[in-house]
Every structure is written in C-alpha cells, then in structure tokens.
DSSP file (Angstrom, degrees, kcal/mol; ACC not computed):
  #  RESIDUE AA STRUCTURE BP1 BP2  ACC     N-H-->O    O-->H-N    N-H-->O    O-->H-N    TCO  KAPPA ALPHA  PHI   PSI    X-CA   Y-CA   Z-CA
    1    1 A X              0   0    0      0, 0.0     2,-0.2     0, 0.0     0, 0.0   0.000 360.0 360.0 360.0 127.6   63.8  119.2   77.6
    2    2 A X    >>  -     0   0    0      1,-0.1     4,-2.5     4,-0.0     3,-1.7  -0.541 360.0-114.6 -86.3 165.1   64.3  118.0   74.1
    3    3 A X  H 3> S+     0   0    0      1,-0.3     4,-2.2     2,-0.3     5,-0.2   0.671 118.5  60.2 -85.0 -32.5   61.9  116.1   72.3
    4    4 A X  H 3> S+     0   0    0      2,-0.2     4,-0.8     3,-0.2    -1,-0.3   0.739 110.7  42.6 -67.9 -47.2   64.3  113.1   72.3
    5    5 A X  H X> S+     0   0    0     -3,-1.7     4,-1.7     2,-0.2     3,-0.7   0.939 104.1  65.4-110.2 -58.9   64.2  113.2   76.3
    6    6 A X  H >X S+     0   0    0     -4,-2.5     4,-1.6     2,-0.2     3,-1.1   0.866 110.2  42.8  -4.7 -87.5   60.1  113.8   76.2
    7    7 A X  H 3X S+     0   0    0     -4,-2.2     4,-1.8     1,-0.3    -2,-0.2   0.658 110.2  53.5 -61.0 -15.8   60.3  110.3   74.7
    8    8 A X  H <X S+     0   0    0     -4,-0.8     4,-2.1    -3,-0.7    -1,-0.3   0.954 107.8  49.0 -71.9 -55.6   62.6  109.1   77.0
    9    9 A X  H <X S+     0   0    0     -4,-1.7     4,-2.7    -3,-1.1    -2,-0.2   0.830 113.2  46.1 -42.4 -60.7   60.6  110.2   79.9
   10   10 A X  H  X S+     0   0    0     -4,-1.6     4,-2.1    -5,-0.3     5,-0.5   0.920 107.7  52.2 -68.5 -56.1   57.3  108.6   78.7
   11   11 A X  H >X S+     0   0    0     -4,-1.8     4,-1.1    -5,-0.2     3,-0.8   0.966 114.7  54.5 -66.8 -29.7   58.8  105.2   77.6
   12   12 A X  H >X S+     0   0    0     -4,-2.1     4,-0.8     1,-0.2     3,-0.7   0.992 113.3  38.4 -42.9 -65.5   60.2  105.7   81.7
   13   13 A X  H 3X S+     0   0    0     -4,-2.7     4,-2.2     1,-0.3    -1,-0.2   0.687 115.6  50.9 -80.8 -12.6   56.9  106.2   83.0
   14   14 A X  H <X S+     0   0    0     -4,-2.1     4,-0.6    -3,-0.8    -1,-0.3   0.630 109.2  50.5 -94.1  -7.5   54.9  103.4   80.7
   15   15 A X  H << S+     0   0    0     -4,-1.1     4,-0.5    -3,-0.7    -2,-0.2   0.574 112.6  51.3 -99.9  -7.2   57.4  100.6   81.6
   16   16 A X  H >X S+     0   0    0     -4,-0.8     4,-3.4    -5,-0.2     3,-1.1   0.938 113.8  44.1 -69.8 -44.8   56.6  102.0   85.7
   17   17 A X  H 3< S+     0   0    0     -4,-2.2     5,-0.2     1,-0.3    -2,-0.1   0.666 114.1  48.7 -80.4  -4.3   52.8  101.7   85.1
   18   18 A X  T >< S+     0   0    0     -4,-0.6     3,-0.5     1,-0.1    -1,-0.3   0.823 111.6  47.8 -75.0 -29.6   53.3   98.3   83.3
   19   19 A X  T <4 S+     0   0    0     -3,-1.1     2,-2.0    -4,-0.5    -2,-0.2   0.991 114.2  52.5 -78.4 -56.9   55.6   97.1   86.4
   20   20 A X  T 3< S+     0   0    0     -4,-3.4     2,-0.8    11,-0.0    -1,-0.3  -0.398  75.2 160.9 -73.3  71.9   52.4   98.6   88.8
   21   21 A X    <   -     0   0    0     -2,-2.0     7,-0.1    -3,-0.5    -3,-0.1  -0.851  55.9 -98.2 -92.6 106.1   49.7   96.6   87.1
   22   22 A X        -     0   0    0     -2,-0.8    -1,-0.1     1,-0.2     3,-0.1   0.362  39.1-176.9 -14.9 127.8   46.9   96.6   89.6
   23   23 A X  S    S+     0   0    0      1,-0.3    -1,-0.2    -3,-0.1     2,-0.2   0.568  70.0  33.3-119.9  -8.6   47.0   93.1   91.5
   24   24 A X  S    S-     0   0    0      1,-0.1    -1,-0.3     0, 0.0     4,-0.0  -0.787  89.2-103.6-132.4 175.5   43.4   94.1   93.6
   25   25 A X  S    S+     0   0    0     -2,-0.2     3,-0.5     2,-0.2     4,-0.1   0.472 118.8  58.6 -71.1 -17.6   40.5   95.8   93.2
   26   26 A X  S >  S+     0   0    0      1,-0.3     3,-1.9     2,-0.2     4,-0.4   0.885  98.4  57.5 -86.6 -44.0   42.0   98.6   95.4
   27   27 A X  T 3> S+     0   0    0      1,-0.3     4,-1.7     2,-0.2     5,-0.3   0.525  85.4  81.2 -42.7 -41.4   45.1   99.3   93.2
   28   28 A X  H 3> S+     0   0    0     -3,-0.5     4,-0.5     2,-0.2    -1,-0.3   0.595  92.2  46.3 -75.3 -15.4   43.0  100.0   90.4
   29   29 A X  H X4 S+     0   0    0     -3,-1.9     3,-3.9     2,-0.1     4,-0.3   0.755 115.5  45.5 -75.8 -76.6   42.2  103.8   91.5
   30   30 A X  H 34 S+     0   0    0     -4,-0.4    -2,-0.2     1,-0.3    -3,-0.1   0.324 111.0  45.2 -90.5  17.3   45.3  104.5   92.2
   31   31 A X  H >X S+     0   0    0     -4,-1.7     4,-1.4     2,-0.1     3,-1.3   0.793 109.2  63.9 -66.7 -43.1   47.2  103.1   89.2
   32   32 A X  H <X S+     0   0    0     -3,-3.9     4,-3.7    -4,-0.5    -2,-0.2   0.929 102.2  49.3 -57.1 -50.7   44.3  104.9   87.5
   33   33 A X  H 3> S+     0   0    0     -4,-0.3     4,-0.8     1,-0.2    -1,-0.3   0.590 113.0  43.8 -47.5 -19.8   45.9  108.4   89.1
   34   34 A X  H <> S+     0   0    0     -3,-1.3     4,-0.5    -5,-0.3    -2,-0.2   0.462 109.3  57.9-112.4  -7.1   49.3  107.8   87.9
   35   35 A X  H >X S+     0   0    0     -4,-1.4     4,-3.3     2,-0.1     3,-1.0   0.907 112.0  48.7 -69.4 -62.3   47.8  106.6   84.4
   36   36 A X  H 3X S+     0   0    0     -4,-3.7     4,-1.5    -5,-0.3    -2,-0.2   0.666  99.1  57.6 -21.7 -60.5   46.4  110.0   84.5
   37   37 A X  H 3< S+     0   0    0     -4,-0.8    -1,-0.2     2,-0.2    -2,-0.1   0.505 104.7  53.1 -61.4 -30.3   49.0  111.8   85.3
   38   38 A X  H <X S+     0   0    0     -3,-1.0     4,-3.2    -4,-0.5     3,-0.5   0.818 109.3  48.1 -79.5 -44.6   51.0  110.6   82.2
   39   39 A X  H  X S+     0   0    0     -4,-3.3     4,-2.9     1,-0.2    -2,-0.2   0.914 102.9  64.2 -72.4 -25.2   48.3  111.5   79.7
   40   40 A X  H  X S+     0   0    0     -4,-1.5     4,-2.2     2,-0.2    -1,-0.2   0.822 106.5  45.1  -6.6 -52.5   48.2  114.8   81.5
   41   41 A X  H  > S+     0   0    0     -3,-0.5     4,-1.2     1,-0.3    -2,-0.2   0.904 115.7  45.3-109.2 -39.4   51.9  115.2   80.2
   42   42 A X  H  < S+     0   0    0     -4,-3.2    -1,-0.3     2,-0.2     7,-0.3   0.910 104.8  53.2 -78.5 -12.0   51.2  114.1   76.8
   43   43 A X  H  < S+     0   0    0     -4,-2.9    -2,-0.2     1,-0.2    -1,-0.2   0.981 115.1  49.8 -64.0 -49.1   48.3  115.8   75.9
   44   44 A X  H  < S+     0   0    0     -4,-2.2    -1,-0.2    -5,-0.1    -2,-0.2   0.536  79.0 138.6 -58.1  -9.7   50.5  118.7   77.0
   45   45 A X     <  -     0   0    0     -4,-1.2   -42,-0.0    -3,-0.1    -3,-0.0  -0.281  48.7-155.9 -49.3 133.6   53.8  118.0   75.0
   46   46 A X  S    S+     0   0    0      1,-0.2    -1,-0.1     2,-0.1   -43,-0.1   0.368 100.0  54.7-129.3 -32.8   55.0  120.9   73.7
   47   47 A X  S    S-     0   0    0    -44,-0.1    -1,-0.2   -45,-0.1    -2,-0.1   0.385  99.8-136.4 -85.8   0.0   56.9  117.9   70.6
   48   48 A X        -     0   0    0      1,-0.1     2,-0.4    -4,-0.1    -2,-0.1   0.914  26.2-151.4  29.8  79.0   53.1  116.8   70.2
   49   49 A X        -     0   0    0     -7,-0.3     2,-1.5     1,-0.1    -1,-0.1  -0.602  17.8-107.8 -79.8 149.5   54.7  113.1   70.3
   50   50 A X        -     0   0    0     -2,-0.4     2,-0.7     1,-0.0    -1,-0.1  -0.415  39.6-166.5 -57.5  62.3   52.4  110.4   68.1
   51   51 A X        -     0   0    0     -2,-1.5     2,-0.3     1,-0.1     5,-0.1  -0.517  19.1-125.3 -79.8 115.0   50.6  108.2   70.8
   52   52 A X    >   -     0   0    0     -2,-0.7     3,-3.4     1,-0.1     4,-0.5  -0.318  13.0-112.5 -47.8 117.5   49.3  105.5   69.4
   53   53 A X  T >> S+     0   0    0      1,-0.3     4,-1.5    -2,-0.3     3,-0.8   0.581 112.1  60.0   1.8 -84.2   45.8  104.6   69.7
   54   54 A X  H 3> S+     0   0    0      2,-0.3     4,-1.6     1,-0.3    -1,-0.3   0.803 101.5  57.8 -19.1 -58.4   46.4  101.3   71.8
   55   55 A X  H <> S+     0   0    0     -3,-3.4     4,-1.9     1,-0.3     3,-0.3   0.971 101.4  54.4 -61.5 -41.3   48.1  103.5   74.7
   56   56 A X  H X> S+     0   0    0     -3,-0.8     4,-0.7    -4,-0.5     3,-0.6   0.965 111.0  44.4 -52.4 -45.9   45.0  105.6   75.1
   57   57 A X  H >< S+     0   0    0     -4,-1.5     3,-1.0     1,-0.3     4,-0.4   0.733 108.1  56.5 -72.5 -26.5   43.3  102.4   75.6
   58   58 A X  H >< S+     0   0    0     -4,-1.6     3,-1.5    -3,-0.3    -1,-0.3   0.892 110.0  47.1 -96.6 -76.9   46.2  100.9   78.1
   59   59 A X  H << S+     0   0    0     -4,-1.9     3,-0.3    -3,-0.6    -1,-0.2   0.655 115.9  53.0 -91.2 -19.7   45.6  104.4   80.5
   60   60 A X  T << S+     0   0    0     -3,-1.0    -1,-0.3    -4,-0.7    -2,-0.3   0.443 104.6  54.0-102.6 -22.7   41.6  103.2   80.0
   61   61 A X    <>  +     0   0    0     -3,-1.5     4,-1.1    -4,-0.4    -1,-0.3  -0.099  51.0 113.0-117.3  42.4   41.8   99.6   81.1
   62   62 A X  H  > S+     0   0    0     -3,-0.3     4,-1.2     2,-0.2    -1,-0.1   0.816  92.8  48.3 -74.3 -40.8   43.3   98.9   84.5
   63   63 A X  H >> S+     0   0    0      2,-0.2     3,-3.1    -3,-0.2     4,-0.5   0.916 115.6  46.3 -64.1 -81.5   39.5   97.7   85.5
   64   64 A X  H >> S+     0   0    0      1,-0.4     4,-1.8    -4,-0.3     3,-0.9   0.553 114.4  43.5  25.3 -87.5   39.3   95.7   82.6
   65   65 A X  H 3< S+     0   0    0     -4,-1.1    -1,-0.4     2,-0.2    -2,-0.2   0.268 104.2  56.7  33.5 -86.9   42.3   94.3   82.8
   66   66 A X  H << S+     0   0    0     -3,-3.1    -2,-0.2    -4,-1.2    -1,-0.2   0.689 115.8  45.9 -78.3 -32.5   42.5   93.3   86.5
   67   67 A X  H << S+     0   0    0     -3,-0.9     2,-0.6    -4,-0.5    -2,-0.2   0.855 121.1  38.0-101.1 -33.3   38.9   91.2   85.7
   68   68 A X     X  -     0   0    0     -4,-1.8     4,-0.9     1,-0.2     3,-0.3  -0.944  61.6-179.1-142.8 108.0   40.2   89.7   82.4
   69   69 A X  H  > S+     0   0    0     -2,-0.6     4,-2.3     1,-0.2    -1,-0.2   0.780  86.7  62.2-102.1 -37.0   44.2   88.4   82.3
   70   70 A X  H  4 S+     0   0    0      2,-0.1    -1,-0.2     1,-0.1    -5,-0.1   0.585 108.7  37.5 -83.9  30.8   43.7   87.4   78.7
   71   71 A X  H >>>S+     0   0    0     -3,-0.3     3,-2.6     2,-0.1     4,-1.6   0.576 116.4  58.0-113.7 -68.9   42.9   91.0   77.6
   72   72 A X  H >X5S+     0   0    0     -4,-0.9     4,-4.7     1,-0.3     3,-0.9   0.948 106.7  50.6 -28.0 -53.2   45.7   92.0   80.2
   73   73 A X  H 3<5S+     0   0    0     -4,-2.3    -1,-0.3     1,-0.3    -2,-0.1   0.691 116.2  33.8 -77.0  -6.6   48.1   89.9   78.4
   74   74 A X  H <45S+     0   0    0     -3,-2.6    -1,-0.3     2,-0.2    -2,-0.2   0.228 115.8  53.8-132.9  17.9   47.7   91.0   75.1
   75   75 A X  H <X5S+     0   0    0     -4,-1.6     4,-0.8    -3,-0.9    -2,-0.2   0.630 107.4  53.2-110.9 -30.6   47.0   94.4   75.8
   76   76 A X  T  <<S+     0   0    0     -4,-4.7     4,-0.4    -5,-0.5    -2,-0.2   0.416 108.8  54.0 -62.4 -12.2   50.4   94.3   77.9
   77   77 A X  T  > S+     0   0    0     -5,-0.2     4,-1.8     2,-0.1     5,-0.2   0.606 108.8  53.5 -87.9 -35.4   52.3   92.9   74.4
   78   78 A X  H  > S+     0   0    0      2,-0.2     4,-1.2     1,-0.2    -2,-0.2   0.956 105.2  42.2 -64.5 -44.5   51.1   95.4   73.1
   79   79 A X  H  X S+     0   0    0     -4,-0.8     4,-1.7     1,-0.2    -1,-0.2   0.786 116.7  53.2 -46.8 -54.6   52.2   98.1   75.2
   80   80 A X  H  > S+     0   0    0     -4,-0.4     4,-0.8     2,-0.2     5,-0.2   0.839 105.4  50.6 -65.2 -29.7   55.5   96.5   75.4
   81   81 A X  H  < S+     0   0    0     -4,-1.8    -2,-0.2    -3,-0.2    -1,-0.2   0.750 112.8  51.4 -93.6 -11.3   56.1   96.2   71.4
   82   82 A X  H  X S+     0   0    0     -4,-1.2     4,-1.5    -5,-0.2     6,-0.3   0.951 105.0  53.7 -68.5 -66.6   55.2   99.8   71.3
   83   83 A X  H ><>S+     0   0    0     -4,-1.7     5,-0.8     1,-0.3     3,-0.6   0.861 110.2  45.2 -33.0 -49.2   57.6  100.8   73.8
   84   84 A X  G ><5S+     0   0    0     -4,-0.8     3,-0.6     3,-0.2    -1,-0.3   0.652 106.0  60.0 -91.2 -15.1   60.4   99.2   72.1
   85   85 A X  G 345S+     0   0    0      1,-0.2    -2,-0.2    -5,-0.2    -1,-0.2   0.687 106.5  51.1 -90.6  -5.8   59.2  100.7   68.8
   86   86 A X  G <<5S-     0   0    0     -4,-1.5    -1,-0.2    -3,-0.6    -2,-0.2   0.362 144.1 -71.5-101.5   6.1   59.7  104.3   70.6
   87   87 A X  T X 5 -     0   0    0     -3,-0.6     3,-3.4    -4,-0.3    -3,-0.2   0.572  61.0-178.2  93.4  38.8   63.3  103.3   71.7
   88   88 A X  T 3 < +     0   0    0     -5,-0.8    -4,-0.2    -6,-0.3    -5,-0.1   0.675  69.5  80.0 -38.4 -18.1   62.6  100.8   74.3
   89   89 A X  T 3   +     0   0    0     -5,-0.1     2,-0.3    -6,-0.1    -1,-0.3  -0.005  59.3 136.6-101.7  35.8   66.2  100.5   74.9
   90   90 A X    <   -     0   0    0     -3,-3.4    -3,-0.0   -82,-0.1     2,-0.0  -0.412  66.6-106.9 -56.9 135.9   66.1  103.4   76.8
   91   91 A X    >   -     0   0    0     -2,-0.3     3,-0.8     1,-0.2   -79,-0.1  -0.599  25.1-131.0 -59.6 141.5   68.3  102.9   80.3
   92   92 A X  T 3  S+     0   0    0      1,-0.2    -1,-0.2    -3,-0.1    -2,-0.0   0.207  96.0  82.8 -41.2 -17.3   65.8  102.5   83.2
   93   93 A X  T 3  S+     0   0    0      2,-0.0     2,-0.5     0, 0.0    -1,-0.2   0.344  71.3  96.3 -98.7  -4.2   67.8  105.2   85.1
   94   94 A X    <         0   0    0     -3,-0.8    -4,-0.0     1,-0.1     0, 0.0  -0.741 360.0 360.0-107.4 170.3   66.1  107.8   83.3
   95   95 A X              0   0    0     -2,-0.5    -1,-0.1   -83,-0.1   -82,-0.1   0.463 360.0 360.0 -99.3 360.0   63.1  109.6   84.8
C-alpha cells in the first residue's frame, strides 16, 4: 500500500466513524472499538501520516459528545474540514 492509499484508507474510515456517531449511551462502546481500531492503524503507519491533534481528540470523545451536541458539532466541523484538507474528495468506494 502506498502512502497515497494509507491516506485514502483513513479519510475512508473517519468519514464511517463520523456517519456512526453514537445516537445512545450503548453505541458509545462500540463506536469506541472501531475508533480504536483506526488509531491502531495509524500509530502503526509505516508513512508515519501527520494526524493532527484534533483527531486524537475525535477517537477520545464519543462520551463527550453524545452528552453535549454543541461540542459534537464543532468537534464534527472540525473533523470534516480536516478530512477534506487530507483529500476529502476521495471516492467513498474505497476501503
């Protein structure tokens, strides 16, 4: 996988966990497991891509979040302007 398709992959998987945004209290583990699973794969990146501060906090705040919709909302514009500032117009079709 080239470093190009690393980043591809990751804006894939932050635009899922944006679409699963906890709507209960129950939902908040296991968004919190697939949150995981994504810093999992960057910590390990082999392109050591530049995640910005903000996203660690994004994998860190589902609880948060869920309790507090204007924190949600501006912590989810955020997330989004980032995304597009990594190539946001990545196709949805890729994994």
């Amino acid at each position: 996988m080239s470093a190009a398709d690393e980043v591809k992959s990751v804006v894939f998987c932050l635009r899922m966990l944006l679409e699963s945004e906890p709507a209960s209290a129950e939902q908040v583990s296991a968004w919190y497991k697939e949150a995981e699973a994504l810093k999992r794969t960057l910590q390990s990146s082999v392109y050591g891509i530049d995640v910005p501060h903000l996203i660690w906090h994004y994998f860190d705040d589902a609880d948060i979040r869920f309790r507090d919709r204007d924190y949600a909302q501006s912590q989810i514009s955020a997330v989004e302007k980032i995304i597009e500032e990594w190539g946001g117009s990545v196709s949805r079709a890729v994994p």
